[in-house]
MIDOSE-1310 file (N, C-alpha, C; in nm, 2 decimals, decimal comma, always signed):
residues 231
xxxx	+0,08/-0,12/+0,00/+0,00/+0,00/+0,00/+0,09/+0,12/+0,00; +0,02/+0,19/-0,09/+0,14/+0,32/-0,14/+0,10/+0,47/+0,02; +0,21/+0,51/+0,03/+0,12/+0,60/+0,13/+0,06/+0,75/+0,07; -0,08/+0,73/+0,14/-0,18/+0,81/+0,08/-0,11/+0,99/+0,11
xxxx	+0,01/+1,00/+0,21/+0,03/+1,17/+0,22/+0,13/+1,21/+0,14; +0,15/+1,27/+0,06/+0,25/+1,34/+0,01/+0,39/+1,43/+0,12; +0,52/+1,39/+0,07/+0,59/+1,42/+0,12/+0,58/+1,60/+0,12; +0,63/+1,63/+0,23/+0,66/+1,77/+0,26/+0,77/+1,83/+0,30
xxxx	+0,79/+1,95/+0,25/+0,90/+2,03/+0,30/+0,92/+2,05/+0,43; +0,98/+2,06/+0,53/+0,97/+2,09/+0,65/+0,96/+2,29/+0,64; +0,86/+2,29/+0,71/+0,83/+2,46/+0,67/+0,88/+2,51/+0,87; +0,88/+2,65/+0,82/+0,92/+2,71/+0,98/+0,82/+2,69/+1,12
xxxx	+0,90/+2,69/+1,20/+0,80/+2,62/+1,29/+0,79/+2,70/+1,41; +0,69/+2,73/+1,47/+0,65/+2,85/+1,56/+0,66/+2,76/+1,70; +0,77/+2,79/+1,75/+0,77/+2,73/+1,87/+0,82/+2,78/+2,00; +0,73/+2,78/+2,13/+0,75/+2,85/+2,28/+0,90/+2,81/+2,33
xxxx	+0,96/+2,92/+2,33/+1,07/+2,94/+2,37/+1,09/+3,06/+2,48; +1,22/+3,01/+2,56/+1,25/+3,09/+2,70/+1,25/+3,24/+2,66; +1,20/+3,34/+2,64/+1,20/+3,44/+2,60/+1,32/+3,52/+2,70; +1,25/+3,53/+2,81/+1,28/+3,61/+2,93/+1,34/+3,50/+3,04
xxxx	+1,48/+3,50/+3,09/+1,52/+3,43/+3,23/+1,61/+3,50/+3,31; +1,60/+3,40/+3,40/+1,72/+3,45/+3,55/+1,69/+3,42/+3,67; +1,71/+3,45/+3,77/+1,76/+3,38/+3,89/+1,69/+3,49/+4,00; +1,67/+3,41/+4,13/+1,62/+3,46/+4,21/+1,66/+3,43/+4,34
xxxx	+1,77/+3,48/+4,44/+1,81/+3,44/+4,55/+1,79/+3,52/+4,67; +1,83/+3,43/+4,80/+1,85/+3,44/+4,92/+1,93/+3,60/+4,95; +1,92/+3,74/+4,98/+2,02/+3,82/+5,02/+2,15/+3,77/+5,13; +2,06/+3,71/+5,21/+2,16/+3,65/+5,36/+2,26/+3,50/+5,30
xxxx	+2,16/+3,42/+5,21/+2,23/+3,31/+5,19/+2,31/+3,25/+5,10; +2,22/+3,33/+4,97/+2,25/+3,32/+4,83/+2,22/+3,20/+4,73; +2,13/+3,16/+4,85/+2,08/+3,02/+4,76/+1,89/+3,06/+4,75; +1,82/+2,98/+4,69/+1,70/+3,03/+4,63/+1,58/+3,08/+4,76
xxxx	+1,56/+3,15/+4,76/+1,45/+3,25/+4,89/+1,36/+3,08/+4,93; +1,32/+3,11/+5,11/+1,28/+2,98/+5,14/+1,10/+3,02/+5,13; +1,03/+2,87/+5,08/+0,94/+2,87/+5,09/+0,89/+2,91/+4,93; +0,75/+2,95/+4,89/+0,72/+2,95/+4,79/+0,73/+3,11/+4,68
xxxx	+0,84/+3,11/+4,60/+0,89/+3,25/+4,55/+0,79/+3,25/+4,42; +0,74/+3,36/+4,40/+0,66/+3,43/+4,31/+0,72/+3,53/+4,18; +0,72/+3,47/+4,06/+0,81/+3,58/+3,97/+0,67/+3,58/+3,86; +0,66/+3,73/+3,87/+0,59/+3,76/+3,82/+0,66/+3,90/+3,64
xxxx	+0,62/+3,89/+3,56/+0,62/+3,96/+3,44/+0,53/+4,03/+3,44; +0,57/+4,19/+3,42/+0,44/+4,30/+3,41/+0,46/+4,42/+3,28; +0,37/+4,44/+3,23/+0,36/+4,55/+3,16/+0,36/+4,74/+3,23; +0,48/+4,74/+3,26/+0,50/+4,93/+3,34/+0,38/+5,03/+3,28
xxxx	+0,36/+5,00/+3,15/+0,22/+5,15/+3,15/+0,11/+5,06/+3,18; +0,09/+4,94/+3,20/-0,06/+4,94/+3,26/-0,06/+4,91/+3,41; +0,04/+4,79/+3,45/+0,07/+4,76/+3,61/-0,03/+4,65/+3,57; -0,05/+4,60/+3,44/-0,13/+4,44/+3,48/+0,01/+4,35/+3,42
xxxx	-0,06/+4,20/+3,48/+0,04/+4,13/+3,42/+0,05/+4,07/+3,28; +0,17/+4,05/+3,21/+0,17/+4,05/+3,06/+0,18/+3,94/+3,04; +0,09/+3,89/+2,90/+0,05/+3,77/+2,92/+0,16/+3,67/+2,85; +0,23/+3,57/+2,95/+0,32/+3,51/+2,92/+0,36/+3,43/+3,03
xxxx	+0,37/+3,27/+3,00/+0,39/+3,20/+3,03/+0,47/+3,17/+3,14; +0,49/+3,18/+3,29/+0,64/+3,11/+3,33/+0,66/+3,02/+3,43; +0,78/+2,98/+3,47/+0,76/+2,90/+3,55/+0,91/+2,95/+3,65; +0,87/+2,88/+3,78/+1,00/+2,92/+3,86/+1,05/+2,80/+3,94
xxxx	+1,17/+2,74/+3,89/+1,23/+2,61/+3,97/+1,25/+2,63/+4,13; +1,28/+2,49/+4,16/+1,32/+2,52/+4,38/+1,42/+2,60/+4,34; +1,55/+2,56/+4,25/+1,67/+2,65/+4,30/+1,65/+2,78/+4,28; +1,53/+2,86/+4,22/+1,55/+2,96/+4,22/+1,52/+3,10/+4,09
xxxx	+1,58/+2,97/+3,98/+1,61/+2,96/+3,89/+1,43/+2,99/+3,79; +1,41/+3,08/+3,71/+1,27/+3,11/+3,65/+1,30/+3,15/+3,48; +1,16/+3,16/+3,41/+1,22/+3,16/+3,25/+1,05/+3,18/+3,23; +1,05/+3,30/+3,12/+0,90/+3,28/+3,10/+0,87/+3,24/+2,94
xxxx	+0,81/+3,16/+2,91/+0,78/+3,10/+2,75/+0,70/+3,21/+2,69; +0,70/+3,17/+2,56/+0,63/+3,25/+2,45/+0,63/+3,18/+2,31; +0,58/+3,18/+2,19/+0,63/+3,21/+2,10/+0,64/+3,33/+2,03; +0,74/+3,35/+1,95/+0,79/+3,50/+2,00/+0,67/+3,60/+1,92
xxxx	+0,66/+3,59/+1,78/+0,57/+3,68/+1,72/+0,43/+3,69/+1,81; +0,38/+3,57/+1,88/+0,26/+3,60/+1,94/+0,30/+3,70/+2,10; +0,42/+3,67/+2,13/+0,45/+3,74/+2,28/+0,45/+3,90/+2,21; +0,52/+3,90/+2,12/+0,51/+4,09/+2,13/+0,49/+4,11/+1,98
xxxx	+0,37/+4,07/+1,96/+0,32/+4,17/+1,75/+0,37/+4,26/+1,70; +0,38/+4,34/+1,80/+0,38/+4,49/+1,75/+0,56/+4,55/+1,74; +0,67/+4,48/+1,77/+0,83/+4,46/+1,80/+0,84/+4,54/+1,70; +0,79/+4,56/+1,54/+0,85/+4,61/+1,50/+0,80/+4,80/+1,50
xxxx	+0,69/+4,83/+1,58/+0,66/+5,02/+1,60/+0,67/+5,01/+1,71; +0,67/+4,92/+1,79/+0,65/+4,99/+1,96/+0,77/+4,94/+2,06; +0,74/+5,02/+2,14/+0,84/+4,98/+2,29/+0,78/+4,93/+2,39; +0,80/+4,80/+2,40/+0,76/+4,76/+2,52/+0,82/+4,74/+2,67
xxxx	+0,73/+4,84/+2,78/+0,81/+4,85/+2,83/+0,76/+4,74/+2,99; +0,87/+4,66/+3,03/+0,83/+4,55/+3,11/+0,92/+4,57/+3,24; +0,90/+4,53/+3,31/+0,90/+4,45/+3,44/+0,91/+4,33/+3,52; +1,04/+4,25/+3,58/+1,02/+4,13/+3,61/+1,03/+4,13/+3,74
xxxx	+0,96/+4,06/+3,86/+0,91/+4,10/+3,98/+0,94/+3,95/+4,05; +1,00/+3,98/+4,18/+1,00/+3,90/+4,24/+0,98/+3,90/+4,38; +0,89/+3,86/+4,46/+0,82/+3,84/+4,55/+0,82/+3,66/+4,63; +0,86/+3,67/+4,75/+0,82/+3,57/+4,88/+0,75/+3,64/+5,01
xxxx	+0,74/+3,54/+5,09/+0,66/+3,54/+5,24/+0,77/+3,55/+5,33; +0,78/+3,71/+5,35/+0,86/+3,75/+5,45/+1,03/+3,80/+5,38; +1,02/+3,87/+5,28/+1,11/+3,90/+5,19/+1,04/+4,07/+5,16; +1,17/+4,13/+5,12/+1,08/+4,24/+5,05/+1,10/+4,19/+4,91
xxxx	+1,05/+4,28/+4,81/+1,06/+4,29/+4,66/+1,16/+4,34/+4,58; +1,15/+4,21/+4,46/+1,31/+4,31/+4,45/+1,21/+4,29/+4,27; +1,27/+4,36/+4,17/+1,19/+4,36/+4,08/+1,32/+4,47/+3,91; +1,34/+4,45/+3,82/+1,44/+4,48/+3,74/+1,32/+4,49/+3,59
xxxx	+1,37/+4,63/+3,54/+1,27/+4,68/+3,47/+1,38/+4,70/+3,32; +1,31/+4,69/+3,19/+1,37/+4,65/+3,11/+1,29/+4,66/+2,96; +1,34/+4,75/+2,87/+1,23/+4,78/+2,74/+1,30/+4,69/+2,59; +1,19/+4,67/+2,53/+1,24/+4,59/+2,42/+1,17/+4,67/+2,32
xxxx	+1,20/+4,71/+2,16/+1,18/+4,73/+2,07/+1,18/+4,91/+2,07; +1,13/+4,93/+1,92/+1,11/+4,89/+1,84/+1,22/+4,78/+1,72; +1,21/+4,69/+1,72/+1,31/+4,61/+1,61/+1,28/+4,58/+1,49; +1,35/+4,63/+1,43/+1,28/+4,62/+1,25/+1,36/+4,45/+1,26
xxxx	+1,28/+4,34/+1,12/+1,29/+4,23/+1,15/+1,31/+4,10/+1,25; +1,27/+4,15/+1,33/+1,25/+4,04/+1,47/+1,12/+3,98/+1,47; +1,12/+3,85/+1,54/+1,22/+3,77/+1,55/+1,29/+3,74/+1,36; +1,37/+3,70/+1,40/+1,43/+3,58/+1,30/+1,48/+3,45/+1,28
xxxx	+1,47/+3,37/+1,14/+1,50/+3,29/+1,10/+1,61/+3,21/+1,12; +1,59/+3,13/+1,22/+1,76/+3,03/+1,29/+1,73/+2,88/+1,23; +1,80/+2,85/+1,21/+1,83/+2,69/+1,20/+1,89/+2,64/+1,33; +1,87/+2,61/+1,40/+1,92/+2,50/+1,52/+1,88/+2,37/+1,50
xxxx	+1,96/+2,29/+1,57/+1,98/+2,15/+1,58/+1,93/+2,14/+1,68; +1,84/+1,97/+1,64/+1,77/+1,91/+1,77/+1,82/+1,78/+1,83; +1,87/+1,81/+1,97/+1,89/+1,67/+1,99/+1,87/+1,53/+2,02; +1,83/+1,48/+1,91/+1,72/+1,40/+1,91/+1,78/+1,33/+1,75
xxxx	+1,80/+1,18/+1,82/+1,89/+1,04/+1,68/+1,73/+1,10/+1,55; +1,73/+1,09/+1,43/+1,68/+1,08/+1,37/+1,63/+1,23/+1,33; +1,58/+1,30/+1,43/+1,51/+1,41/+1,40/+1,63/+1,53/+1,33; +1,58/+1,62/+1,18/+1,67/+1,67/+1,12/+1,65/+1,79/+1,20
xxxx	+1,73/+1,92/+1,15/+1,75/+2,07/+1,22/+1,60/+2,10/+1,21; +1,60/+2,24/+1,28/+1,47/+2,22/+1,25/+1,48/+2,43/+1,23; +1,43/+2,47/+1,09/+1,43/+2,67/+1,14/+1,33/+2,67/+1,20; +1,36/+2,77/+1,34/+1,29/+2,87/+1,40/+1,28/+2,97/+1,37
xxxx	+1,20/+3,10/+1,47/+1,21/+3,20/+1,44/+1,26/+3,25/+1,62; +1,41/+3,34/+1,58/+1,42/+3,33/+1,76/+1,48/+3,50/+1,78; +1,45/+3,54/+1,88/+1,53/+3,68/+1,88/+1,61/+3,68/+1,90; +1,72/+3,74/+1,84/+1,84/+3,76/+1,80/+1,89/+3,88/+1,80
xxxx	+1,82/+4,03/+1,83/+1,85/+4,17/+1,82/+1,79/+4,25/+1,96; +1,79/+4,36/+2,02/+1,73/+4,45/+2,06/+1,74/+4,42/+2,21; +1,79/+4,33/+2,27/+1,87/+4,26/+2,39/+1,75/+4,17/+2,39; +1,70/+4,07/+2,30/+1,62/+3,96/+2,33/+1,67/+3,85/+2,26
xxxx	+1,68/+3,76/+2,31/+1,61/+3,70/+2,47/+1,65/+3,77/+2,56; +1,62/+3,82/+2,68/+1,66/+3,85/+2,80/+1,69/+3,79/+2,91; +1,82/+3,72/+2,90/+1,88/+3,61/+3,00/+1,95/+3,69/+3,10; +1,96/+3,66/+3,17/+2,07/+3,62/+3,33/+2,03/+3,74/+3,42
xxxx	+1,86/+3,79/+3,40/+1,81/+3,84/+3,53/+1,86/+3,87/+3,65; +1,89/+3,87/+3,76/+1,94/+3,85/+3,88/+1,87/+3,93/+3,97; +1,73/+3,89/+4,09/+1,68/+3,91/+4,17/+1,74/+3,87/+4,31; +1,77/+3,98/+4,40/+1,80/+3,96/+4,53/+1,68/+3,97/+4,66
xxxx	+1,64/+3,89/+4,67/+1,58/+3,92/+4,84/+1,58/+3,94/+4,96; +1,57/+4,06/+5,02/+1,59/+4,04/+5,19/+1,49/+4,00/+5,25; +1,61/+3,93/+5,38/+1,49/+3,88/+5,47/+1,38/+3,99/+5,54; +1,31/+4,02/+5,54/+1,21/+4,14/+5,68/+1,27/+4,11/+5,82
xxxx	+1,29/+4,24/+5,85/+1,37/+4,22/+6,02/+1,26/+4,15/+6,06; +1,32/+4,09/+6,23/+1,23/+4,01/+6,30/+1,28/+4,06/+6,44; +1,17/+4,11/+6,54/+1,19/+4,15/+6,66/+1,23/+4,06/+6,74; +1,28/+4,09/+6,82/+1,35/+4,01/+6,95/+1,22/+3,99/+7,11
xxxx	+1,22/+3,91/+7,14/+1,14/+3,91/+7,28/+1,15/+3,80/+7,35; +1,13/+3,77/+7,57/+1,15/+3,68/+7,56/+1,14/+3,71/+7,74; +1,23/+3,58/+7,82/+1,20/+3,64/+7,92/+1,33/+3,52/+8,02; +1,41/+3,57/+8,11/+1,54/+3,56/+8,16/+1,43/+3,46/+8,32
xxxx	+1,52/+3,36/+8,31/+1,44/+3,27/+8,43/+1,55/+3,26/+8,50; +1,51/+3,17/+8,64/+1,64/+3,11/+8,76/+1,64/+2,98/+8,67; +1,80/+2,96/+8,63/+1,82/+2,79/+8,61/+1,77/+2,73/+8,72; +1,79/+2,71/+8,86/+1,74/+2,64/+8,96/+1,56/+2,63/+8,97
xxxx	+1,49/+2,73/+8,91/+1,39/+2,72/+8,96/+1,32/+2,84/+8,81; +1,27/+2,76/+8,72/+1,21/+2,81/+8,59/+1,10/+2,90/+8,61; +1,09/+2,89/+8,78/+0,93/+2,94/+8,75/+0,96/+3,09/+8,79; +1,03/+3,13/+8,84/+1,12/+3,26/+8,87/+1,19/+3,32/+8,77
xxxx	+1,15/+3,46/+8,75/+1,22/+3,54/+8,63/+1,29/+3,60/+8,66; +1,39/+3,63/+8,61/+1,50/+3,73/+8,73/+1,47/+3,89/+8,71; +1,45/+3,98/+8,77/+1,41/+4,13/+8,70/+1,53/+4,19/+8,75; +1,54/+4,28/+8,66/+1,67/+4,39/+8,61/+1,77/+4,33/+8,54
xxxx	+1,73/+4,23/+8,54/+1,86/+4,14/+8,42/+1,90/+4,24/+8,31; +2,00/+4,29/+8,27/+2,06/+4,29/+8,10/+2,05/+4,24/+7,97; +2,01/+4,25/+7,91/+2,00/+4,18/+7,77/+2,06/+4,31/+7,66; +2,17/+4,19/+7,60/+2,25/+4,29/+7,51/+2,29/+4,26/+7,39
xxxx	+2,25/+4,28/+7,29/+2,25/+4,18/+7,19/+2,42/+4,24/+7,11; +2,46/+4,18/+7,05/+2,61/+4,19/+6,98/+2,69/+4,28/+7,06; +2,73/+4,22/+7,18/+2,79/+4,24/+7,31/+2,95/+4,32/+7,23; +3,01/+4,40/+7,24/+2,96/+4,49/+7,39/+2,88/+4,60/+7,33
xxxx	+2,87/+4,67/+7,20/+2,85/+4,76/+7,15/+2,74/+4,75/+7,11; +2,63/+4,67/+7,12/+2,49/+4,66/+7,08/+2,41/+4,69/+7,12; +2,27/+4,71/+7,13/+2,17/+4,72/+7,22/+2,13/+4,70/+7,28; +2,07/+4,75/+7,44/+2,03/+4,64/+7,53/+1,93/+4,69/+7,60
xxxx	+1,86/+4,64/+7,67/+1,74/+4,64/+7,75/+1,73/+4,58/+7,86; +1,63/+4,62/+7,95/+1,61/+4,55/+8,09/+1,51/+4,46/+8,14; +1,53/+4,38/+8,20/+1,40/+4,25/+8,24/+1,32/+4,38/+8,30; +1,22/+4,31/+8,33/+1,12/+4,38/+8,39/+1,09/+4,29/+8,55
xxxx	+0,98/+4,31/+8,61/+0,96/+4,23/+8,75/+0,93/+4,07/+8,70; +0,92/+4,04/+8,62/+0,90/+3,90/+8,63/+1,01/+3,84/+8,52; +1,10/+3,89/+8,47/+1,16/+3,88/+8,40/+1,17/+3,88/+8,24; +1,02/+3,95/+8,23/+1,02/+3,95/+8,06/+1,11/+4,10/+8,04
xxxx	+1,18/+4,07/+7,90/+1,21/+4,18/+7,83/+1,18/+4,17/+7,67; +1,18/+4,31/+7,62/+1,11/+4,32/+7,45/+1,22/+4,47/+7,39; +1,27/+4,37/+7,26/+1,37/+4,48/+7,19/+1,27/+4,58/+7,08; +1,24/+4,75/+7,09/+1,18/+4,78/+7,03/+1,23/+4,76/+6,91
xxxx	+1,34/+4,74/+6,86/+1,39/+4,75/+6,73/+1,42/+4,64/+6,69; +1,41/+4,60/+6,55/+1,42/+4,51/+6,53/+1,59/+4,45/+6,52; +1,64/+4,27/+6,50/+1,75/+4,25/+6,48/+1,77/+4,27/+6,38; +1,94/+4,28/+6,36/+2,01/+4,26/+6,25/+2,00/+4,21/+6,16
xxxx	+1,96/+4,20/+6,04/+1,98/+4,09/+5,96/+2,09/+3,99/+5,96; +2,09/+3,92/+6,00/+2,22/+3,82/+6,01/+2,17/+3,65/+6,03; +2,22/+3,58/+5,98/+2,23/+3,43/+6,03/+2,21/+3,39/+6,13; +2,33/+3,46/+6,23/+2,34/+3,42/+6,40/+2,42/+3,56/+6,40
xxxx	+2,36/+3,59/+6,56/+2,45/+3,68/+6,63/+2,42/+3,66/+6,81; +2,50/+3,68/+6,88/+2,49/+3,64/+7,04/+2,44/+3,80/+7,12; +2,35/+3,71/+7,21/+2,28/+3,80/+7,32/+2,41/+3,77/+7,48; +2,39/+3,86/+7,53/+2,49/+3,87/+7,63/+2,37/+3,92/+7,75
xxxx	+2,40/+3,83/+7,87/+2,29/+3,85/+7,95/+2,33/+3,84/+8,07; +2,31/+3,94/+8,14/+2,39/+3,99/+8,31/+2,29/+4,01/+8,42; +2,34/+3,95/+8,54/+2,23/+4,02/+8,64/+2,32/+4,01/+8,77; +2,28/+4,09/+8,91/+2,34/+4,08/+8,99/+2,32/+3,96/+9,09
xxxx	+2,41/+3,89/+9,12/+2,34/+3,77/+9,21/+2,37/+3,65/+9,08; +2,40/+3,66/+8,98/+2,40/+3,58/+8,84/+2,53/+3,55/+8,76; +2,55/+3,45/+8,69/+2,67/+3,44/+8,61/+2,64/+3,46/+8,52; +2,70/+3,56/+8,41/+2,67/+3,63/+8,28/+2,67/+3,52/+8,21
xxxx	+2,56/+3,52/+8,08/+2,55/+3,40/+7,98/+2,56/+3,49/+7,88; +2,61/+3,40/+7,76/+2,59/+3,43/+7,63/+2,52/+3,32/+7,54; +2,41/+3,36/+7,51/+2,34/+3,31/+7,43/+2,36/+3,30/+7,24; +2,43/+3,23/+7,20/+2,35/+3,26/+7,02/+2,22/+3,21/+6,98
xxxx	+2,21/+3,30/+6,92/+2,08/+3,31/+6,86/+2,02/+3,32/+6,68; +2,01/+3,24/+6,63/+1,99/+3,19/+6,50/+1,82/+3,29/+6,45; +1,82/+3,39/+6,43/+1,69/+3,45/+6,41/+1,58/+3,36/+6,29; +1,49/+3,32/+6,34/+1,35/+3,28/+6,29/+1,32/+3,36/+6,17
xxxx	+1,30/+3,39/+6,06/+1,27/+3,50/+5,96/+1,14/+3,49/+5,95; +1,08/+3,33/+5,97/+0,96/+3,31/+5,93/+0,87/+3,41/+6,03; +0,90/+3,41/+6,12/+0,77/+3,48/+6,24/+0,86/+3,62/+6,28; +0,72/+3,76/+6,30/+0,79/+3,85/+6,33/+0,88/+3,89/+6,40
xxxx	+0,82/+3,83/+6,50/+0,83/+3,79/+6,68/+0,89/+3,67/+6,69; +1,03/+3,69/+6,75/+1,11/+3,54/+6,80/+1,09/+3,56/+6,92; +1,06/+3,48/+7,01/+1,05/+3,46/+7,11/+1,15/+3,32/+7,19; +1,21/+3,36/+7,31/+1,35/+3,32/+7,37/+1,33/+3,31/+7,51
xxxx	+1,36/+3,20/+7,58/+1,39/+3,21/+7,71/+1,51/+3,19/+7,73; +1,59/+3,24/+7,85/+1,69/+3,22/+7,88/+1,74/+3,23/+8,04; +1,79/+3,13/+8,05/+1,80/+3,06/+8,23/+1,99/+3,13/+8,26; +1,96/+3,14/+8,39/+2,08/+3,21/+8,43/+2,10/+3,14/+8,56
xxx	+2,22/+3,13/+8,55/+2,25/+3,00/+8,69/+2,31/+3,14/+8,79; +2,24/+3,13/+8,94/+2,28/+3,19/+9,09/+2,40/+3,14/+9,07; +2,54/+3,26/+9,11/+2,62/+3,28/+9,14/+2,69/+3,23/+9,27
């Protein structure tokens, strides 16, 4: 049986490709922001979001698809002017703004190779002028300060707070504050941004402790007890 389709040319092929990428990290750590990160693509004269495809890996790592003629029609009279945004839970915003066109002939005509036994090159149409594609992004996040609070007990007896205690956070030159009568204290300001940094904690009648303290990002308010052994 002879086959009923007639052979064909391979004609150009319209296909979703990474238009826009880059990366989105930790400020403190440098590895991908914790918990669920949000990259968002916007259009600057309207403030809505522009319609295009993306996705954002765990490491970090995000790329938004398209194919190209349908992502921006108009490339060759207008300027489009965009925005890539990045947003988590308990991070501020970090966001990198960026215009494409007008480009007389864009996209264009590539031949690339597919890797794949059998399968021949295949032409696309890919941008090649006007800084598109727009690769190696780079979004930074900080963490949001997180308050300090907490309350200084008798090692021998937990149920006793010690009052007038010291609390002094990045000893000796840091900030400090005073227990109150039951032994709670509260730092109006918030900590440092940092990984870890140590609280230094003195009372009369007491042996000074030093505590480190690994700050919580996730919750505003860290809350700390800390026991002080009678002298």
């Amino acid at each position: 049986m002879t086959n009923p389709w007639p052979k064909t040319v391979r004609s150009i092929t319209l296909a979703s490709q990474a238009i826009i990428s880059g990366s989105v990290q930790d400020g403190l750590t440098g590895a991908a922001p914790l918990g669920h990160t949000a990259v968002r693509l916007l259009d600057r004269d309207t403030g809505e979001e522009y319609p295009m495809r993306g996705t954002v890996l765990a490491d970090g790592h995000f790329a938004f698809f398209a194919i190209p003629e349908r992502a921006f029609p108009q490339l060759v009279d207008r300027t489009y002017h965009l925005r890539v945004q990045a947003t988590a839970l308990r991070y501020s915003t970090d966001a990198f703004d960026f215009d494409i066109g007008p480009i007389v002939d864009q996209p264009t005509v590539v031949t690339v190779q597919v890797p794949t036994p059998g399968v021949p090159d295949l032409s696309v149409r890919l941008f090649t002028a006007g800084g598109l594609p727009q690769t190696g992004i780079s979004l930074t996040l900080d963490r949001v300060a997180v308050r300090l609070e907490g309350r200084v007990i008798v090692s021998t007896n937990p149920s006793l707070g010690v009052a007038n205690a010291t609390v002094q956070q990045d000893p000796p030159t840091g900030p400090s504050t005073t227990t109150g009568s039951d032994g709670s204290f509260a730092f109006v300001a918030p900590l440092p941004i940092a990984l870890s940094l140590q609280v230094r904690i003195s009372a009369a009648s007491f042996e000074n402790a030093i505590m480190t303290l690994e700050p919580d990002y996730t919750r505003p308010v860290n809350q700390v007890t800390i026991p002080l052994k009678p002298s």
